[in-house]
C-alpha positions as CSV (number, residue, x, y, z in Angstrom):
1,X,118.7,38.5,84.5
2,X,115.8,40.4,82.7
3,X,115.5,40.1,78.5
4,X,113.4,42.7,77.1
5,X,112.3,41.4,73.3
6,X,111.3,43.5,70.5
7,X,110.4,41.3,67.9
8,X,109.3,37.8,67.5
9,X,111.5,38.1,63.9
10,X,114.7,38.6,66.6
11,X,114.4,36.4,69.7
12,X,117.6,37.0,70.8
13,X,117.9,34.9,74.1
14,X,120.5,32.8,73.4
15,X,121.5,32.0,76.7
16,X,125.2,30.3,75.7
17,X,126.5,34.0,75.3
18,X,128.5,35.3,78.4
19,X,125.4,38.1,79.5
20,X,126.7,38.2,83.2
21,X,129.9,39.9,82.2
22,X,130.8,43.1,81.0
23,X,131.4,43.3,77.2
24,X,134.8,43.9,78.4
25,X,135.1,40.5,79.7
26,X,133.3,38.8,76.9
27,X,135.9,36.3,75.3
28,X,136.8,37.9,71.7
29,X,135.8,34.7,69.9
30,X,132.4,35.7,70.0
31,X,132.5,39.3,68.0
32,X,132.7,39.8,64.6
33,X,134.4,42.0,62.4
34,X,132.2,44.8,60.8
35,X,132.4,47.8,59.6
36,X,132.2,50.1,62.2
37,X,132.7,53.9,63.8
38,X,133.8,55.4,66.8
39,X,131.9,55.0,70.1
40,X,131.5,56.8,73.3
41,X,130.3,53.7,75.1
42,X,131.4,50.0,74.9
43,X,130.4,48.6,71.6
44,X,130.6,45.1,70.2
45,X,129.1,43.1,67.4
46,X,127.9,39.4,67.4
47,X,126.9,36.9,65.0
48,X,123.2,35.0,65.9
49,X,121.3,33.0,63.7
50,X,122.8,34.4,60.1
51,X,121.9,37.8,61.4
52,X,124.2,40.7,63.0
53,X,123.6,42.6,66.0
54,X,125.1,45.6,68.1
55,X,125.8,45.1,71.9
56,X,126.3,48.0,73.9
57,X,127.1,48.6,77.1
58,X,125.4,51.6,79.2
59,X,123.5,52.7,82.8
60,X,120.5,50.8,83.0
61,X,118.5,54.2,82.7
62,X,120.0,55.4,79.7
63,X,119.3,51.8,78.1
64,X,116.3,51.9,79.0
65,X,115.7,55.2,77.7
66,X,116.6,54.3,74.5
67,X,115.9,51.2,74.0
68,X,112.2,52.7,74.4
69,X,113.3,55.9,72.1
70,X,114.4,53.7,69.1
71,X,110.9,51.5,69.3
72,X,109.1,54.5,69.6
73,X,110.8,56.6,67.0
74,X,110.5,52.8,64.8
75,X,106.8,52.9,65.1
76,X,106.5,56.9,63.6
77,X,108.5,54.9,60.6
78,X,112.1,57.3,61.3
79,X,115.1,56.0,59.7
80,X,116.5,54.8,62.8
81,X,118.5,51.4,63.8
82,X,116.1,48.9,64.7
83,X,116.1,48.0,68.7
84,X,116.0,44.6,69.1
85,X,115.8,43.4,73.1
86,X,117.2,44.9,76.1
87,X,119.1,42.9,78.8
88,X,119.4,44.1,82.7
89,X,119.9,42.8,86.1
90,X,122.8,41.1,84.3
91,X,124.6,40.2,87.6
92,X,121.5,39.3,89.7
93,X,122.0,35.3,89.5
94,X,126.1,36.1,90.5
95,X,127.9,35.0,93.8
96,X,129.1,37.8,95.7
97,X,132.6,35.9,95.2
98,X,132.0,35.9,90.9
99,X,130.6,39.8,91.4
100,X,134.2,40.2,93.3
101,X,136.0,38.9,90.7
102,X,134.6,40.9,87.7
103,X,134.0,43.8,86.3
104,X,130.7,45.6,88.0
105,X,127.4,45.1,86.2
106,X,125.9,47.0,88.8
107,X,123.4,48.9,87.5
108,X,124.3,48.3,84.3
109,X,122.7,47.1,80.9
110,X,122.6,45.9,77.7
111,X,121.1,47.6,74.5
112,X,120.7,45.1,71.3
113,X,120.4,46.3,68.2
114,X,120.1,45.2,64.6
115,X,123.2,45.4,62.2
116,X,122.1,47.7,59.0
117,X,123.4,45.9,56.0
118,X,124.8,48.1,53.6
119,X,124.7,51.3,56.1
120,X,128.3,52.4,56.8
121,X,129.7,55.3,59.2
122,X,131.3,58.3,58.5
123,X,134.7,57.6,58.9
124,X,135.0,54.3,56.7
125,X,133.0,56.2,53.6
126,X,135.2,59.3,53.9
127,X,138.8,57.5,54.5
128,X,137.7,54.7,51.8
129,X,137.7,58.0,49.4
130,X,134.9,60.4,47.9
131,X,134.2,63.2,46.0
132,X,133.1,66.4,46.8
133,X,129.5,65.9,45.4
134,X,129.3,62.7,47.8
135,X,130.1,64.8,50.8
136,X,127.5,67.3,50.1
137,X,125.3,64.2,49.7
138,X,125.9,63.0,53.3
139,X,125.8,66.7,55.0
140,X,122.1,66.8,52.6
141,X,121.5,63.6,53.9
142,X,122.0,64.0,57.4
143,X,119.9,67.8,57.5
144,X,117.4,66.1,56.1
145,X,116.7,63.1,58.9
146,X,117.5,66.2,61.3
147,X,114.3,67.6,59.7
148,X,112.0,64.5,60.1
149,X,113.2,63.6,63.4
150,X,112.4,67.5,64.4
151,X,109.0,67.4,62.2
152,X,107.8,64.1,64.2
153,X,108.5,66.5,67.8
154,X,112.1,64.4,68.3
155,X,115.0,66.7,70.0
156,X,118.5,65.0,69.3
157,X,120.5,66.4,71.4
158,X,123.7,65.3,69.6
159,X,123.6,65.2,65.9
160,X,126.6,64.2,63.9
161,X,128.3,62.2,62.0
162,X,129.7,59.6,64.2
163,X,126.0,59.4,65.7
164,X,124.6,58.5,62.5
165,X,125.1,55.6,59.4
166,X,124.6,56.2,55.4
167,X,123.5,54.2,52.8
168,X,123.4,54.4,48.8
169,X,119.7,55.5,48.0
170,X,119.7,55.8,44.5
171,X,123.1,57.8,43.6
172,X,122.4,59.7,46.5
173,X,122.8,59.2,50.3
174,X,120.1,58.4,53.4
175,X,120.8,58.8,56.3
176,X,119.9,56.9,59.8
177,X,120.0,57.6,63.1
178,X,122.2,55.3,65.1
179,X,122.1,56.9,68.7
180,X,119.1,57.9,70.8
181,X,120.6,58.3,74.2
182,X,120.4,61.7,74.4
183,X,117.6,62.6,72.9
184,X,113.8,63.4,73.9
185,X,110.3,62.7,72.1
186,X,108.1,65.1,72.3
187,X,104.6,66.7,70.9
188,X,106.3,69.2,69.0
189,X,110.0,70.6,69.7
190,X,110.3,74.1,70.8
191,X,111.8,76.7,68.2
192,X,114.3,77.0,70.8
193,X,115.7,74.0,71.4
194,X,115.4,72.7,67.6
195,X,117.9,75.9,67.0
196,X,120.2,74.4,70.0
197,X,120.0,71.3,68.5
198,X,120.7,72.0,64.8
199,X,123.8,74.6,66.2
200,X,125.1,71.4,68.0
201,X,125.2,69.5,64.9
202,X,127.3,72.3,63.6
203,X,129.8,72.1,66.4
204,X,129.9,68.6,66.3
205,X,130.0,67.8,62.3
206,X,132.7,70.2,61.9
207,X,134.4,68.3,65.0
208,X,134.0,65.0,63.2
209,X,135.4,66.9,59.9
210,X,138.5,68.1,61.0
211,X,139.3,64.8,62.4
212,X,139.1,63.8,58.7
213,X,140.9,66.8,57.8
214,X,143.7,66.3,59.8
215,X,143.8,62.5,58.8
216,X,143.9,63.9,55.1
217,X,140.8,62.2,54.6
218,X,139.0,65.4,53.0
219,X,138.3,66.1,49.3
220,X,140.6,69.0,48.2
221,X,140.1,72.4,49.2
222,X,137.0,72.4,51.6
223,X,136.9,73.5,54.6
224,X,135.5,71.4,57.9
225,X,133.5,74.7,59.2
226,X,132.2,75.4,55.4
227,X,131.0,72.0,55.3
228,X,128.8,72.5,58.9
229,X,127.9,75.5,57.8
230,X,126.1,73.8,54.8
231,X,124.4,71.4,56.5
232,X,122.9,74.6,58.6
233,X,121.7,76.2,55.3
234,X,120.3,73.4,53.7
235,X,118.5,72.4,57.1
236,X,117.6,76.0,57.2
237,X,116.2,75.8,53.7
238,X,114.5,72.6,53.9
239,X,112.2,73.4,57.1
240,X,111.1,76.5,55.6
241,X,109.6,75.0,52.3
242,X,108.2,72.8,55.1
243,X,106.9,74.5,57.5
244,X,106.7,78.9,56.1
245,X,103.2,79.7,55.1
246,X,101.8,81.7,52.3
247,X,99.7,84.5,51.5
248,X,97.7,84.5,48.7
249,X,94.4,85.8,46.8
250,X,91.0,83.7,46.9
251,X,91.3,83.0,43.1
252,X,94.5,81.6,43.0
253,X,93.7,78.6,45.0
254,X,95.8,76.3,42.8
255,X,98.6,77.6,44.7
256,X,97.3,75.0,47.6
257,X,97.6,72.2,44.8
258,X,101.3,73.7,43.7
259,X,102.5,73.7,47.5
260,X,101.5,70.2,48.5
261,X,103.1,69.2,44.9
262,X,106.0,70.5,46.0
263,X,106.3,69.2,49.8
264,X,105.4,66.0,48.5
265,X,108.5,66.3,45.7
266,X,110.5,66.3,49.0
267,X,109.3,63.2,49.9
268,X,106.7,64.1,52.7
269,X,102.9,64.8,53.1
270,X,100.8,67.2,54.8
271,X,98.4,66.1,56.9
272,X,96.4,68.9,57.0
273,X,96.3,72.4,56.4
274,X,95.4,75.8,58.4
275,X,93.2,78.1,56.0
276,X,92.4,81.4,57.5
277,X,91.0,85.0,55.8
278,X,93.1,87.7,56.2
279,X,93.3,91.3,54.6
280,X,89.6,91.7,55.7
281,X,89.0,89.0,53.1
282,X,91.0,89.7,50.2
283,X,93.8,87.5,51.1
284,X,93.9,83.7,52.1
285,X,96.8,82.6,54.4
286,X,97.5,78.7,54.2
287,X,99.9,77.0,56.8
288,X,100.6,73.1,55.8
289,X,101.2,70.8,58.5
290,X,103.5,68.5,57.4
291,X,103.8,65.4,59.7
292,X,104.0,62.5,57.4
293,X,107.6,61.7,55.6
294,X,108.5,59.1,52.9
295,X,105.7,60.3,50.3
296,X,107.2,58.2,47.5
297,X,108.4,55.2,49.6
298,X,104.8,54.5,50.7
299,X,103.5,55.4,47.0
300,X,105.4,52.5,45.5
301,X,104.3,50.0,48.4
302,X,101.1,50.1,48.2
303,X,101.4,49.7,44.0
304,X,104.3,47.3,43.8
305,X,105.0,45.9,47.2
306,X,108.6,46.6,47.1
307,X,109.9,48.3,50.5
308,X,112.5,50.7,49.3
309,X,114.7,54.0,50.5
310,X,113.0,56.7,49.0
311,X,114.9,58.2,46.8
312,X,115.1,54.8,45.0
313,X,111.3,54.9,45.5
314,X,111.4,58.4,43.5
315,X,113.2,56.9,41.0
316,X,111.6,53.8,40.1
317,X,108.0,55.6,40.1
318,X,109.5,57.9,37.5
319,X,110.3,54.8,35.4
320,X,106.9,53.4,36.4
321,X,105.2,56.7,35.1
322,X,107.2,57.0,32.2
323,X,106.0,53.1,31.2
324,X,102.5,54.0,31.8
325,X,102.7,56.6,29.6
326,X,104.1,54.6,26.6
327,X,101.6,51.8,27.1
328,X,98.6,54.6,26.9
329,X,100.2,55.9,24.2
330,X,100.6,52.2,22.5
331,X,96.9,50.8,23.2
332,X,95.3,54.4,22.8
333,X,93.7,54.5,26.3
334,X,94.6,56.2,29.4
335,X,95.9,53.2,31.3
336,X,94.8,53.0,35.4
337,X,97.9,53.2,37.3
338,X,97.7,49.9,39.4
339,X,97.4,48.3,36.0
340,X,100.8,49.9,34.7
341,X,102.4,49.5,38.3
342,X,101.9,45.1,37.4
343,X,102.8,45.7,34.0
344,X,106.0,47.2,35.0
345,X,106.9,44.9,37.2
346,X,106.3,42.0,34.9
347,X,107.5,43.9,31.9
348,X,110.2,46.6,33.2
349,X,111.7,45.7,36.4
350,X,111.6,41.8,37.1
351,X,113.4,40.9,33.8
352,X,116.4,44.3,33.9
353,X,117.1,42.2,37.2
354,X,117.3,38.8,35.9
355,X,119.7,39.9,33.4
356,X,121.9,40.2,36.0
357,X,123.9,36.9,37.0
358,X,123.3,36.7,41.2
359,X,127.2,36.1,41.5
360,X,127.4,39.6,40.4
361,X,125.4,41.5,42.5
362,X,127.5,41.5,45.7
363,X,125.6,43.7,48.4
364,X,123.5,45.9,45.5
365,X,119.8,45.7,46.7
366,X,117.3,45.0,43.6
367,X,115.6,49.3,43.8
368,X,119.6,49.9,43.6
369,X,120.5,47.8,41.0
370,X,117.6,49.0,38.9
371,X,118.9,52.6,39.8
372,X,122.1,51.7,38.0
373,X,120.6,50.2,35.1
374,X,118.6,53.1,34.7
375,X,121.8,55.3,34.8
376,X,123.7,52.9,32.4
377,X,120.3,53.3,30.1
378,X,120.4,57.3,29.9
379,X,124.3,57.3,29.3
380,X,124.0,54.7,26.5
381,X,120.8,56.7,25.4
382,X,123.2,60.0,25.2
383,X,125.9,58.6,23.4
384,X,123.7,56.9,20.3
385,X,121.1,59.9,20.9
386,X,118.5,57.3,20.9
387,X,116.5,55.0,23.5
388,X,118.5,52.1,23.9
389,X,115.7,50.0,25.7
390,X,116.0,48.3,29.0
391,X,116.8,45.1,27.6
392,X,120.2,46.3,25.8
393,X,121.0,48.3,29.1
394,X,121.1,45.7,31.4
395,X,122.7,43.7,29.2
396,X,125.5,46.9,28.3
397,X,125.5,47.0,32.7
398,X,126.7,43.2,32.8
399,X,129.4,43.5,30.8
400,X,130.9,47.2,30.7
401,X,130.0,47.7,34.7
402,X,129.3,45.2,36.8
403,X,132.0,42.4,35.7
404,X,134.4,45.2,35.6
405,X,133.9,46.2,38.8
406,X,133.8,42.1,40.3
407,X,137.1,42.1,38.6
């Protein structure tokens, strides 16, 4: 038996666990209940050490495969499930009496990965009940990974839902790629097959919605292909700001400044950018290559830190900004931003959080739970047309929200 390990933070060799059988065989004592989708292969779930993990059963090859995919797409910083070891040659110390008497692990292996706290599938976000606007936050959610994975020269090959978990980023949705095994890594993806691979998420997402549809599962009134359909546009929509490139006159070169503003709004960089003459010189063509993603989530790192999703990090650098400016505006002096971003924290964030009792917080994340506060804090704001302050906002959220909710 081979062990393949990831991570030091994971060792995951414990050796009292049944690896010379199929998960099939495995006795049920040993899984745990979680919430979980619907799987092509063999999947189980096991408790190790306080921690969660994913066991699933495949060909050696394709385990291999993606085992390696998942590291690799880990290390260009993708929201993907984090591989944690790899287990073949399960049956190699076996009898040929015990191979008789089990289930083949010939050629056959073991992929380990981490649970995702706080990430859920499809199916148990959908049946548990949403809006409309939620919805449209997933399908946003899930053209927009399809995007960085195809940015960072990753084909899919099977986009969906099922293939995929959310979590809450800040009132709106991320989303995470859950399933490599079909996919290839590449320098850059062909127009061709990124169009084969986004019309596949079509097919498939408005497979995995009329499943939902016919379990009455669907918001009111929309419409399974309607809702693939969107995803299409907003993928469509989303790679062109990305990716089209502009024409332009020599003096207006602040549209360079105005376009990176506006990729990095959408939570990526450029890396660089292709400036050529055209127009026999009276027009400047600019085409940005954008390779870098998480513009925001790295921004507030490397002030505060805190490792967040990134529309949380969007957020809580708006709150950030917003401080900085009051505390110019107080002492009279333009205030350097690494001196606001410790003020904040000390000031802003740390004490909205310690307002709130830890019995209360169930699975919220802290960048979450400052998100809410922050909502609480504008609706309160609207209804006395004035500022409430942090202070009386978290302590509003304790009372009017959070123990309402516990109870």
């Amino acid at each position: 038996m081979k062990f393949k390990i990831a991570t030091p933070s994971h060792y995951f060799t414990d050796l009292h666990l049944p690896w010379d059988r199929h998960l099939n065989e495995w006795p049920e004592e040993k899984f745990v209940e979680v919430a979980r989708g619907i799987h092509r292969n063999v999947v189980k779930f096991i408790s190790n050490q306080g921690k969660v993990y994913a066991l699933k059963e495949l060909s050696t090859p394709i385990a291999e495969k993606e085992y390696g995919l998942l590291r690799e797409l880990q290390e260009l910083e993708l929201p993907v499930v984090e591989a944690v070891g790899l287990v073949t040659h399960r049956d190699a110390n076996l009898t040929d009496e015990e191979k008789a008497a089990r289930k083949s692990l010939d050629g056959r292996g073991l992929l380990i990965t981490n649970y995702m706290v706080g990430a859920l599938p499809y199916r148990v976000i959908i049946e548990n009940g949403i809006s409309k606007e939620q919805l449209f936050q997933m399908l946003d959610a899930l053209a927009e990974l399809l995007v960085r994975l195809h940015l960072s020269g990753f084909y899919w090959g099977d986009c969906s839902f099922s293939n995929a978990l959310f979590r809450r980023d800040a009132g709106l949705m991320a989303a995470y790629l859950v399933d490599a095994e079909t996919g290839d890594l590449l320098d850059e993806v062909p127009d061709m097959r990124r169009e084969f691979d986004l019309d596949l998420a079509r097919t498939n997402i408005a497979g995995d919605l009329m499943d939902m549809e016919a379990a009455a599962c669907l918001p009111g009134g929309l419409d399974p292909i309607d809702l693939a359909d969107s995803l299409v546009d907003q993928y469509n929509r989303l790679w062109s700001e990305l990716t089209h490139f502009e024409v332009f006159d020599p003096e207006d070169q602040f549209l360079i400044e105005k376009r990176i503003s506006r990729i990095n709004d959408l939570g990526f960089d450029v890396e660089e950018m292709e400036i050529s003459i055209v127009d026999g010189g009276k027009k400047v063509r600019m085409v940005p290559r954008v390779v870098e993603h998480w513009h925001h989530k790295r921004k507030l790192a490397s002030l505060t830190g805190m490792h967040v999703q990134e529309n949380q990090a969007r957020r809580l650098l708006n709150s950030l900004n917003r401080y900085r400016v009051i505390l110019s505006e107080r002492e009279a002096k333009e205030i350097p931003l690494p001196v606001a971003a410790y003020r904040w924290m000390s000031e802003i964030f740390n004490p909205s959080l310690q307002a709130v009792p830890a019995e209360l917080k169930g699975d919220l994340e802290d960048a979450e739970l400052f998100h809410e506060i922050l909502e609480h804090r504008w609706y309160l704001s609207e209804s006395s047309h004035a500022d409430v302050g942090m202070p009386a906002a978290a302590v509003s959220y304790v009372e009017n929200v959070l123990k309402k909710r516990k109870s």
